[in-house]
Each structure stands twice: as structure tokens, then as C-alpha cells.
C-alpha positions in Angstrom: 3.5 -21.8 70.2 -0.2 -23.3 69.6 -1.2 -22.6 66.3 -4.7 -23.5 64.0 -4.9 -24.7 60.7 -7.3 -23.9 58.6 -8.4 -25.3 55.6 -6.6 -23.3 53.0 -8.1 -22.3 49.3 -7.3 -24.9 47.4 -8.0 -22.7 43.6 -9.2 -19.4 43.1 -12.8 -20.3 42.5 -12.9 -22.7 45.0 -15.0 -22.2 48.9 -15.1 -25.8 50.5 -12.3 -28.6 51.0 -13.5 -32.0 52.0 -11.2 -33.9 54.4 -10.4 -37.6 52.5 -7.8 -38.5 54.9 -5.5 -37.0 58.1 -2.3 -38.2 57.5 -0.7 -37.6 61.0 -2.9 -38.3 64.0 -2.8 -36.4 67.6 1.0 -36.7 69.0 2.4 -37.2 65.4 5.5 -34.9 64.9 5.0 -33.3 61.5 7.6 -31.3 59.2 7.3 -27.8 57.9 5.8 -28.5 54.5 5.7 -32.5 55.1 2.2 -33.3 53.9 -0.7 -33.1 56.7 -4.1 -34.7 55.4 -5.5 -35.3 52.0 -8.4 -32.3 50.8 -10.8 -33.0 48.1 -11.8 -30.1 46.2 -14.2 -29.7 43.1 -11.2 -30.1 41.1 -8.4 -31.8 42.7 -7.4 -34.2 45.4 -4.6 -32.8 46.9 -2.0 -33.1 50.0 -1.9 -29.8 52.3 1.5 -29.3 53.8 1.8 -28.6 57.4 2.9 -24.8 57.8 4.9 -25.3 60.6 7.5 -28.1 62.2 5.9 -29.5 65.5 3.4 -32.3 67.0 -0.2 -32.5 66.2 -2.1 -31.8 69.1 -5.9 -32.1 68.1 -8.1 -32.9 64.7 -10.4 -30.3 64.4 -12.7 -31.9 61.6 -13.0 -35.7 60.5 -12.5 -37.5 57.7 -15.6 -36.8 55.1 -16.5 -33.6 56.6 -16.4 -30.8 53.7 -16.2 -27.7 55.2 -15.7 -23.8 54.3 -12.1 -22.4 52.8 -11.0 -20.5 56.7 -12.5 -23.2 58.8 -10.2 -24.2 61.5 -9.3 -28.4 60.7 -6.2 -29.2 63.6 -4.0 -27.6 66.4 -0.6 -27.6 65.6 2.0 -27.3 68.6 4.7 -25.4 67.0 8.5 -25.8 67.3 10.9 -22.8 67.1 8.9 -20.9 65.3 10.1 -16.5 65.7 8.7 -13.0 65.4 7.7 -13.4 61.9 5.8 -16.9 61.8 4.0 -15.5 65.0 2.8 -12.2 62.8 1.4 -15.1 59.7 -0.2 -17.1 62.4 -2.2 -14.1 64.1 -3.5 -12.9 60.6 -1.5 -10.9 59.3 0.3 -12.8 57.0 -0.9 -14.1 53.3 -4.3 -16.1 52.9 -4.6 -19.3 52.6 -4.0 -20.3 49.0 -3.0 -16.9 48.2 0.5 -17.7 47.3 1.8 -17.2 43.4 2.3 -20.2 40.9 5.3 -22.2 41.8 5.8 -20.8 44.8 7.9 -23.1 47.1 5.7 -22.7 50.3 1.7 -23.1 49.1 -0.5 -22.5 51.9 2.1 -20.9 54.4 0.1 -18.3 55.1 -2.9 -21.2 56.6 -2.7 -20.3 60.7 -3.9 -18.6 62.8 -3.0 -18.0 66.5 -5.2 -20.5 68.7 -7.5 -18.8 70.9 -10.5 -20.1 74.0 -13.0 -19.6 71.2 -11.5 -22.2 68.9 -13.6 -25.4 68.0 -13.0 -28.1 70.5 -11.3 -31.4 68.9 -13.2 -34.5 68.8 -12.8 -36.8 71.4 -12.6 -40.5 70.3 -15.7 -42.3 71.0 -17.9 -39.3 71.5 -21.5 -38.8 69.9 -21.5 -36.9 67.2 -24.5 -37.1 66.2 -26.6 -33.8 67.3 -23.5 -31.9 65.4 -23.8 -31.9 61.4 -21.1 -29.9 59.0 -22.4 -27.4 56.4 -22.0 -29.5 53.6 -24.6 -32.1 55.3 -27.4 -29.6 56.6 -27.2 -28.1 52.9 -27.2 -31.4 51.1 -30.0 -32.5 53.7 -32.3 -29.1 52.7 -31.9 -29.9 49.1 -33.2 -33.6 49.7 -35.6 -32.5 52.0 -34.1 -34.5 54.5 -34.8 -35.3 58.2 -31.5 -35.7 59.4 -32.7 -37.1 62.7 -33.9 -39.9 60.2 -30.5 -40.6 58.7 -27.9 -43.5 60.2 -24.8 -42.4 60.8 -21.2 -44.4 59.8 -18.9 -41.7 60.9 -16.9 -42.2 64.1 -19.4 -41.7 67.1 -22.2 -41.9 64.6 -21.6 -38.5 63.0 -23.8 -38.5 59.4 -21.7 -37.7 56.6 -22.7 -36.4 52.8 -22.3 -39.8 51.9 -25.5 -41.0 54.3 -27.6 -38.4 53.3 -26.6 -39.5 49.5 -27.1 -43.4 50.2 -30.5 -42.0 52.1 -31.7 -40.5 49.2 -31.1 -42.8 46.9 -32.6 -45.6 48.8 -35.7 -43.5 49.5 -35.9 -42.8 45.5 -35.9 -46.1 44.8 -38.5 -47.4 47.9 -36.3 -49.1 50.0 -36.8 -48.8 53.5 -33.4 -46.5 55.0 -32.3 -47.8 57.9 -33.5 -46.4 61.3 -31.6 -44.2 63.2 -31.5 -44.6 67.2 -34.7 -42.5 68.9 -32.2 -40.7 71.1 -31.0 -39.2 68.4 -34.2 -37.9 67.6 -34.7 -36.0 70.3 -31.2 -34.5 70.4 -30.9 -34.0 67.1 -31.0 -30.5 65.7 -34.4 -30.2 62.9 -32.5 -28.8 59.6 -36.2 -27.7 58.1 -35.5 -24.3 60.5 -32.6 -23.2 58.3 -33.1 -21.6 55.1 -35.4 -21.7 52.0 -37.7 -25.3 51.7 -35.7 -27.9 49.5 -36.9 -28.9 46.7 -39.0 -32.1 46.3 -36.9 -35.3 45.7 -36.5 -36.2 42.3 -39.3 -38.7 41.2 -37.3 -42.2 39.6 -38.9 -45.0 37.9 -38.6 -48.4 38.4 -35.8 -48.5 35.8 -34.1 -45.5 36.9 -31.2 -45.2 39.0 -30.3 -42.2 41.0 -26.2 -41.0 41.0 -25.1 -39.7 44.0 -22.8 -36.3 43.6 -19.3 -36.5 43.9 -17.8 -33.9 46.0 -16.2 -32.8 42.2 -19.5 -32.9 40.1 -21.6 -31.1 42.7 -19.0 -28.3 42.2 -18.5 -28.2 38.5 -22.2 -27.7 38.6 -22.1 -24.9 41.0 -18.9 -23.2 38.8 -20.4 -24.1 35.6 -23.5 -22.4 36.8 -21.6 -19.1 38.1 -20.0 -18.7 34.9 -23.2 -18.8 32.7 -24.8 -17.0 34.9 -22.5 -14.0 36.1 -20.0 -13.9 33.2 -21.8 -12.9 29.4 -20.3 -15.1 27.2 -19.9 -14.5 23.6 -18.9 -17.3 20.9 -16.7 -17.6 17.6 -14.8 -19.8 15.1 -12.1 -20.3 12.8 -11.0 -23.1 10.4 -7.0 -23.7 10.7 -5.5 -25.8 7.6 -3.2 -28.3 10.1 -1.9 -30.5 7.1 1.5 -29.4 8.0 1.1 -30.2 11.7 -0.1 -33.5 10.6 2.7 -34.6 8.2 5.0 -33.3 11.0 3.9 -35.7 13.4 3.9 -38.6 11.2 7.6 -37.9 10.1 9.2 -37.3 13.2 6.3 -38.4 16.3 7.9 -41.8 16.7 11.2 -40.5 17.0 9.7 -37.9 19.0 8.0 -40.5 21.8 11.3 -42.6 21.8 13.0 -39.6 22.6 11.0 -37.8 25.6 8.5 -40.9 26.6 5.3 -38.9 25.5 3.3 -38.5 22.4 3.7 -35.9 20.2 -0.3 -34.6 19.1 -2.1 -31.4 17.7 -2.3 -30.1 21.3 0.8 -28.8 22.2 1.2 -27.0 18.6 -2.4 -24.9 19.6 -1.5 -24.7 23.1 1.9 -22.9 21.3 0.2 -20.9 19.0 -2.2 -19.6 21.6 0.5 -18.8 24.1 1.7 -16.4 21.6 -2.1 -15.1 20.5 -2.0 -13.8 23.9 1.1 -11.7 23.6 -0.4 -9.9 20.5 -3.8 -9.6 22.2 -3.2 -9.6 26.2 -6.8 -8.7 26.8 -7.8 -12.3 26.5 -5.3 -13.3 29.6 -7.3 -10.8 32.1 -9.4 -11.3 34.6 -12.3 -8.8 34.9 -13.5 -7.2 38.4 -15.2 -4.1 39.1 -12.8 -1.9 39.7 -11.1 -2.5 36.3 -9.8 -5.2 34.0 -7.2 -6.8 35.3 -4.0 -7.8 33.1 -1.8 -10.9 33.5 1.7 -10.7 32.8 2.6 -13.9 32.8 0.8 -16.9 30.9 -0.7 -19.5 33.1 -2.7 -22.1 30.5 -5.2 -24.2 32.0 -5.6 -27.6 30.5 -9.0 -29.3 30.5 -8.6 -32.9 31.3 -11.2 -35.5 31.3 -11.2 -38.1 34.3 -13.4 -40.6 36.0 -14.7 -38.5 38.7 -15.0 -35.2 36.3 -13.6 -32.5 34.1 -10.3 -31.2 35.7 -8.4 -28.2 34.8 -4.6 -28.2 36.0 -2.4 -25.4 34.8 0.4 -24.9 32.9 2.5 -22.4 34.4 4.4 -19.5 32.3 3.6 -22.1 29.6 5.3 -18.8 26.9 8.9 -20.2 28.5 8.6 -23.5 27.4 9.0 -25.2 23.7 6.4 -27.3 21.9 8.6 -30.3 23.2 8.3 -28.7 26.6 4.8 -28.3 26.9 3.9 -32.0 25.5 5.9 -33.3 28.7 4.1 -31.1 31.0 0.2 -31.8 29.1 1.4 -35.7 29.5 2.8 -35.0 32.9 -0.7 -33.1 34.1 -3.0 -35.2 32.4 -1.6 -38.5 33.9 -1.8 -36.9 37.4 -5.2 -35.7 37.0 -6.3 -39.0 35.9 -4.6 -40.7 39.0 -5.6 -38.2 41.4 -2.1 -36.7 42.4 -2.3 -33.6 41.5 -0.7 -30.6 43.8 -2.0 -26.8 44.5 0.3 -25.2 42.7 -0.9 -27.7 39.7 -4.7 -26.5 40.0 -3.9 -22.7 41.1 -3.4 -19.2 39.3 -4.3 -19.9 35.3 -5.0 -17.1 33.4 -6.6 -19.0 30.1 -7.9 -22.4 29.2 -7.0 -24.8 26.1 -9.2 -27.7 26.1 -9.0 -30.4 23.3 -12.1 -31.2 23.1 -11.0 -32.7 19.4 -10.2 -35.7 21.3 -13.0 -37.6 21.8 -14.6 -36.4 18.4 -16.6 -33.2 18.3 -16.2 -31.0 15.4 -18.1 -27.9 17.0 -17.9 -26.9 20.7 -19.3 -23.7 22.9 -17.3 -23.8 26.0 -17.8 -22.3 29.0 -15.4 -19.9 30.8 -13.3 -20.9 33.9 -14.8 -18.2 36.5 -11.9 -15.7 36.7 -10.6 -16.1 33.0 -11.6 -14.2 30.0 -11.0 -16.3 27.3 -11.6 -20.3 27.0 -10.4 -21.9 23.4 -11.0 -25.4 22.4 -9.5 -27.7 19.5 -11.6 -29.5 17.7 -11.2 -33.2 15.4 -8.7 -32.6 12.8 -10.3 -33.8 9.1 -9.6 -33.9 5.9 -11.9 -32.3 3.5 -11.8 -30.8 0.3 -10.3 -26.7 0.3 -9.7 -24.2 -1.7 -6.5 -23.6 -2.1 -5.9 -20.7 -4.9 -7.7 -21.6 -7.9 -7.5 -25.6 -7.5 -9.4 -27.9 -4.9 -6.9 -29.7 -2.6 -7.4 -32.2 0.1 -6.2 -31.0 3.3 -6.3 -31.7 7.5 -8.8 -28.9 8.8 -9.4 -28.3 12.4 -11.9 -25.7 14.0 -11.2 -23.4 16.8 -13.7 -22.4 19.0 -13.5 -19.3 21.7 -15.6 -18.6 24.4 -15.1 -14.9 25.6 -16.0 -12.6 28.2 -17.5 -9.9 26.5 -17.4 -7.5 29.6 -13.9 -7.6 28.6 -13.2 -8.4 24.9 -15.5 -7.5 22.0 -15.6 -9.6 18.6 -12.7 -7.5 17.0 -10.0 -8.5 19.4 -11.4 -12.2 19.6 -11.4 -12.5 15.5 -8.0 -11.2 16.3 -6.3 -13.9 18.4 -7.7 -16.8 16.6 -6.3 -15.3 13.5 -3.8 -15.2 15.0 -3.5 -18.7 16.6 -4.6 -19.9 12.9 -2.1 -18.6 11.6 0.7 -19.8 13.6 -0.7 -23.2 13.1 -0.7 -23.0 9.6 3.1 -22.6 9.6 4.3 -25.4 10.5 5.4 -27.6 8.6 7.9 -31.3 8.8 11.0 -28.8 9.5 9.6 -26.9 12.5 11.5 -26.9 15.6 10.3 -28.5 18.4 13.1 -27.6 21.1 
């Protein structure tokens, strides 16, 4: 059976995929679930598994095109598949992306049945130039850019976002852009026909230097904007005496590190204490919509992680099963494959609340803003000492702030004064004897 993949939703918030690299080629035999291409989204780089056993008949999209979550990418010819992969591949099945956290088969539900009206492959050596993806005629309208101007270094001469970017920024800073061929000109289709008029090109100085966007930072911008735009946040504080959490880790982190091969830190002890929070106040782990607020059952923590290309946010799934030792191996294990780039779907799919330690590279004070979808976003803050009150003496002690952004569609100020309370004050419990299995 002939069957289309498409490119699956990689993350709830997320509409585009950008094809880094097809790893099988036409003819390739390919496994069920054996990885197909490499996808970059705005938060992840990530392998999609094929959905079916077979041979790869045709490449429907090329490396660097970014196209829309649905978009047919390659023509699988399927092996043995029955009645009920034939009812997933005509529609009928789940969406693309649409499976639950930790489910063994992400992105089953990616086919369609192929059909006359599907794109036609690319055939090797063919011009590609008259035909530009989305993501290019978009990025080309808010340049202001004559795509018939632009060279092209994909195969057959197809321009990719990364021409239009290296256009641009040799156009900000005066250098002549190389020349494309004049029957390209002609052929080419005009992108000033389609849509609103682009904005004018940013104006640099002679010591300026323009950044091209990353696939990731051009959509953390679009998120970030969505989410101060569409959601209406609201902002509050607490203090949390951490003294104990401190002398804990200085008795028993070495031991701790020797023992599981990670560092013990502040982070999995809030991470902890909000898991729990969100038991005593579930409204925070909801998602609003407008048919009604929707509750979470389970506990999905997403943990913001700084890397090279951007801010990432892989999850922690049912992170209320696991013990403070538990969730320091899986913030080390997430973290280090954010940073390397090898995170899965599952890893960036289906949290319900975000944690980020934001502590860690100094701040004291933070307004976050909320992941699209969630209602609540908390962030740690640098742990200090400083002089307290504590009964009728003055004591040095280790303070940290907690800040929480809120969805106040959702949550008013009562319940949110509630759960950091209540995150405070498992914090402030712990002490040198506390478990951590």
C-alpha cells in the first residue's frame, strides 16, 4: 500500500517543521518506528519515525525547506500493512503529534492514503527555482524581498530561508548580493502579489551587524508574542527561607553526585515542592479554551533550559511519580540533551506547567511568560543570604524568591498566593535528614 507522510506536530504550540536532514533516500527500506529524517522545530531538533515498515519511494520536500504541520514530506511503499493501518492512513486515525506523553508510537497517526493530487517528488537535477516554500515567500515579504533577485544553493537552484537571510544581511550592510540567472527572472513567481507590504529593512550602521533568525528564535518570538498577547497574564512573589535545602546539599551533594553521576541543586527540591502545589491547587495545571477550563490529571513539568540556539522547554513527564533523586537525573538527563540537540517528541510534548531556574545565571526578580497552553509558569530565583527575622532575633539565612506568572482567565490572585504558599512551605522543610529516594 502507497502511503504519504506528513510532517507531524512536533509540540502543541508548534505549526511548521523544517527538514535538517532525510535520513533514508528513494529505494531505502525503512523500519516501523526506525527514524526517517531529522525536523527542526522552534524548540527541538528531533528524529520522526517512519509509521510504517516499507521502501521509500519519493522525497516530497528537501532538506531546508520549513513547511506547515499536515504538509505531505515523502511516499512511503508500505509492507504488510492490514485493515486497521489502512483506516490511520486514510484519515481516520489520530493526528499527527496527537499521541499522549510516553507513548510508544509518536507520530503513528502521520499518513495519509496517497492520491493523483499529491505533490509530485523532486526529480534530481530539476529547476527549482520558480517554486518557493511558505517559509521563504513569508521571510521574503518581511525583507521586502525580490525573490527573483535572490541566488539559490539548494539542489537545482531552489532558494532556501537561509539565501533570503545571507540576502538580507548583505544588502544591510552594502554589499553587492550575488546575481541571480535572468531566466529566472522571468520565470520566477513576483512574491510582492501576496499579502500585506513588508516592512522596510532594518536600517544598520557601519558598526552594526545584522543576525540572521534561527529557525528556533524566529519562533520563540512568534510564541512569546502569542502568549503576551492572547493570554492576560498576572504576576506574584514569595520569599522561601532555603537554609535547610542549602545545608542539605553541602552535607550529603558529594555523596549524592558519586552516587547517581548528577549534581544535586535547589532545582529539583522546587520542582518537588511545586509538583505537590499542584495537587492542593489543580487549577494551575489547566489549560484554558473556550468551552471551559480544562484540568490535567497528570503532572507534566516543563523545564526551561537555556542553549546555544535558544530557550528550550522539554518536559518532565508525571514528574509527581518520581523522587527528588528521580527528577535530578531526569533535569540532568533533559538539560544535557537539549544542549546537544537530541532531544525526542515525546521529550518536548504534553507539559501541563513550567519550572524555570532562572536563579542560575543570577537574577533575583523575574516576570516570566507563559508557555501558550499552560496556566501557570514559576521561576526560581538566586538563593542569598541576608539578614531575617526569625521570631524576635535577626538571623542570617539562604532566601530565594519565587516568581509566578498566571493566566488570570483561569486563576485569580487567591489561589496563586495559595500554591506558592504552598511551594514555600514545602521548601522550607527540609532540612540535612530529608529523604531524597
Amino acid at each position: 500500500m502507497e502511503v504519504t507522510v506528513k510532517m507531524p506536530q512536533l509540540g502543541e504550540s508548534v505549526t511548521e517543521g523544517t527538514v535538517s536532514a532525510w535520513l533514508k533516500k528513494p529505494g531505502d527500506r525503512v523500519e516501523r518506528y526506525e527514524s526517517l529524517l531529522e525536523v527542526i522545530t522552534d524548540k527541538v531538533n528531533a528524529e520522526v519515525p517512519s509509521p510504517h515498515a516499507g521502501v521509500v519511494k519519493a522525497l516530497l520536500v528537501k532538506e531546508g525547506d520549513t513547511v506547515p504541520v499536515g504538509t505531505p514530506i515523502c511516499i512511503l511503499e508500505a509492507e504488510g500493512e492490514g485493515e486497521a493501518d489502512a483506516s490511520a492512513a486514510e484519515g481516520h486515525g489520530p493526528a499527527a503529534g496527537a499521541a499522549p506523553a510516553g507513548s510508544a508510537e509518536p507520530g503513528a497517526g502521520a499518513v495519509t492514503a496517497a492520491s493523483t493530487e499529491s505533490p509530485q517528488p523532486f526529480a534530481p537535477g530539476q529547476s527549482e527555482r520558480g517554486r518557493y516554500s511558505p517559509a521563504v515567500r513569508r521571510l521574503a515579504r518581511e525583507h521586502g524581498v525580490d525573490l527573483t533577485q535572490v541566488r539559490g544553493t539548494g539542489a537545482g537552484g531552489r532558494v532556501t530561508r537561509e539565501d533570503v537571510e545571507r540576502f538580507v544581511a548583505q544588502r544591510a550592510a552594502g554589499a553587492p548580493a550575488p546575481a541571480a540567472p535572468a531566466a529566472v527572472h522571468r520565470a520566477a513567481e513576483a512574491p510582492a502579489a501576496h499579502g500585506a507590504p513588508a516592512a522596510p529593512a532594518p536600517k544598520l550602521g557601519p558598526d552594526d551587524e545584522l543576525l540572521p533568525l534561527t529557525p528556533i528564535r524566529r519562533t520563540i518570538a512568534r510564541n512569546m508574542v502569542l502568549s503576551a498577547s492572547t493570554i492576560p497574564h498576572a504576576w506574584t512573589m514569595v520569599e522561601a527561607d532555603v537554609t535547610g535545602i542549602e545545608r542539605l546539599i553541602e552535607a550529603r551533594g558529594a555523596e549524592f553526585r558519586a552516587r547517581e553521576g548528577v549534581p544535586l541543586t535547589f532545582l529539583p527540591f522546587a520542582v518537588k515542592a511545586a509538583v505537590e502545589a499542584l495537587k492542593v491547587v489543580p487549577r494551575l495545571n489547566a489549560t484554558w479554551s473556550e468551552e471551559g477550563i480544562i484540568l490535567h490529571r497528570r503532572v507534566h513539568i516543563g523545564i526551561a533550559v537555556a542553549t546555544e540556539e535558544g530557550l528550550v522547554v522539554p518536559v518532565v513527564h508525571d514528574a509527581d511519580r518520581l523522587s527528588i533523586a528521580g527528577l535530578a537525573a531526569a533535569i540532568a538527563d533533559l538539560a544535557a540533551r537539549a544542549r546537544a540537540g537530541t532531544l525526542k517528541l515525546d521529550d518536548m510534548q504534553g507539559g501541563t506547567f513550567t519550572v524555570d531556574n532562572t536563579g542560575a545565571v543570577g537574577t533575583e526578580l523575574s516576570v516570566p511568560i507563559l508557555v501558550p497552553g499552560q496556566t501557570g509558569i514559576l521561576t526560581t530565583e538566586r538563593a542569598k543570604k541576608k539578614p531575617v527575622v526569625v521570631g524576635d532575633a535577626i538571623a542570617i539565612r539562604t532566601m530565594m524568591a519565587l516568581c509566578l506568572s498566571i493566566d488570570h482567565r483561569v486563576v485569580d490572585g487567591a489561589e496563586a498566593g495559595r500554591f506558592l504558599t504552598e511551594v514555600r512551605r514545602r521548601l522550607e522543610s527540609v532540612g540535612p535528614e530529608t529523604g531524597l529516594y
